[in-house]
N, C-alpha and C positions, 0 to 999 in steps of 0.2 A: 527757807528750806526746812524749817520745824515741822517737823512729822513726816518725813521723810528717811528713808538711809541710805546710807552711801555702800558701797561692794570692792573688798579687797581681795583680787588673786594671790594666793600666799602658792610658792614656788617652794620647794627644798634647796638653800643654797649650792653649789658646785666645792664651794671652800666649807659645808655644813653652815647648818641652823636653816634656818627660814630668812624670806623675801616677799615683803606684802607691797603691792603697789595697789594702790586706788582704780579702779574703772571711772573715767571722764573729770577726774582731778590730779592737778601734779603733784600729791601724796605719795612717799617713799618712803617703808623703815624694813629694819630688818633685828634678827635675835639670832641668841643661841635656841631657842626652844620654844614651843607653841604658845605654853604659859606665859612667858617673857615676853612674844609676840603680842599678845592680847592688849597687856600692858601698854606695850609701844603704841600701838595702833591707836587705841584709847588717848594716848599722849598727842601724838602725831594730828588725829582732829581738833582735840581740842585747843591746837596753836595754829592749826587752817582758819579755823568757822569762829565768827563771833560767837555769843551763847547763843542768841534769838534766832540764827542761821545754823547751828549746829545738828546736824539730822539725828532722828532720835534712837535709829538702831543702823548698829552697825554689823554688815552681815560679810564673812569670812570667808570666800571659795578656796579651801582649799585643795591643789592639784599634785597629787603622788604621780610618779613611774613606777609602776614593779616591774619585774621581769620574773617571769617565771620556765623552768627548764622543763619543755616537751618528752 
Protein backbone atom coordinates (compact mmCIF):
# COMPACT_ATOMS: atom_id res chain seq x y z
CA UNK A 1 0.00 0.00 0.00
CA UNK A 2 3.26 2.47 -0.30
CA UNK A 3 2.26 5.35 -2.10
CA UNK A 4 -0.91 5.42 -1.32
CA UNK A 5 -3.05 7.33 1.70
CA UNK A 6 -5.30 6.59 3.77
CA UNK A 7 -8.51 9.39 4.88
CA UNK A 8 -9.62 10.13 8.39
CA UNK A 9 -13.24 11.88 9.13
CA UNK A 10 -12.28 13.82 12.17
CA UNK A 11 -15.81 14.78 14.01
CA UNK A 12 -15.96 17.43 17.04
CA UNK A 13 -16.45 15.19 20.07
CA UNK A 14 -20.09 15.49 22.08
CA UNK A 15 -17.85 15.37 25.45
CA UNK A 16 -15.10 18.01 23.37
CA UNK A 17 -11.86 17.49 21.48
CA UNK A 18 -11.95 15.64 18.30
CA UNK A 19 -12.76 11.94 16.74
CA UNK A 20 -10.80 10.56 13.84
CA UNK A 21 -11.90 7.29 12.41
CA UNK A 22 -10.28 5.85 9.15
CA UNK A 23 -12.48 5.43 5.83
CA UNK A 24 -12.14 1.54 4.92
CA UNK A 25 -9.92 0.61 8.07
CA UNK A 26 -10.74 -0.14 11.77
CA UNK A 27 -8.52 2.97 12.82
CA UNK A 28 -9.87 4.92 15.81
CA UNK A 29 -8.24 7.69 17.94
CA UNK A 30 -9.29 10.77 19.48
CA UNK A 31 -7.73 14.22 21.31
CA UNK A 32 -8.22 17.23 23.21
CA UNK A 33 -7.21 19.37 20.13
CA UNK A 34 -6.44 19.26 16.39
CA UNK A 35 -2.59 19.56 16.97
CA UNK A 36 -2.88 16.56 19.46
CA UNK A 37 -5.03 14.91 16.92
CA UNK A 38 -2.41 14.86 14.12
CA UNK A 39 -0.13 13.31 16.46
CA UNK A 40 -2.52 10.50 17.32
CA UNK A 41 -3.26 9.78 13.91
CA UNK A 42 0.33 9.66 13.01
CA UNK A 43 0.81 7.14 15.95
CA UNK A 44 -2.50 5.25 15.34
CA UNK A 45 -1.03 4.22 11.50
CA UNK A 46 1.91 3.69 12.32
CA UNK A 47 0.83 0.61 14.74
CA UNK A 48 -1.81 -0.41 11.81
CA UNK A 49 0.59 -0.67 8.68
CA UNK A 50 3.82 -2.39 8.58
CA UNK A 51 6.54 0.27 7.12
CA UNK A 52 6.60 -1.22 3.44
CA UNK A 53 2.39 -1.07 3.73
CA UNK A 54 2.40 2.11 5.39
CA UNK A 55 0.45 4.82 3.03
CA UNK A 56 2.57 7.69 2.46
CA UNK A 57 0.06 10.67 3.05
CA UNK A 58 -2.17 10.88 5.26
CA UNK A 59 -5.20 13.04 4.55
CA UNK A 60 -7.72 14.56 7.36
CA UNK A 61 -11.49 15.34 6.53
CA UNK A 62 -12.39 17.40 8.80
CA UNK A 63 -16.32 17.97 9.48
CA UNK A 64 -17.69 21.20 11.74
CA UNK A 65 -21.61 21.98 12.41
CA UNK A 66 -22.06 25.68 12.85
CA UNK A 67 -25.27 27.13 13.37
CA UNK A 68 -25.82 30.31 12.64
CA UNK A 69 -28.99 32.62 13.77
CA UNK A 70 -31.33 34.05 10.87
Amino acid sequence: MSGTEIIFAVDESPEGGYEARALGHSIFTQADSLEELRGMVRDAVSCHFEDEARPSVIRLHIVRDELLAS
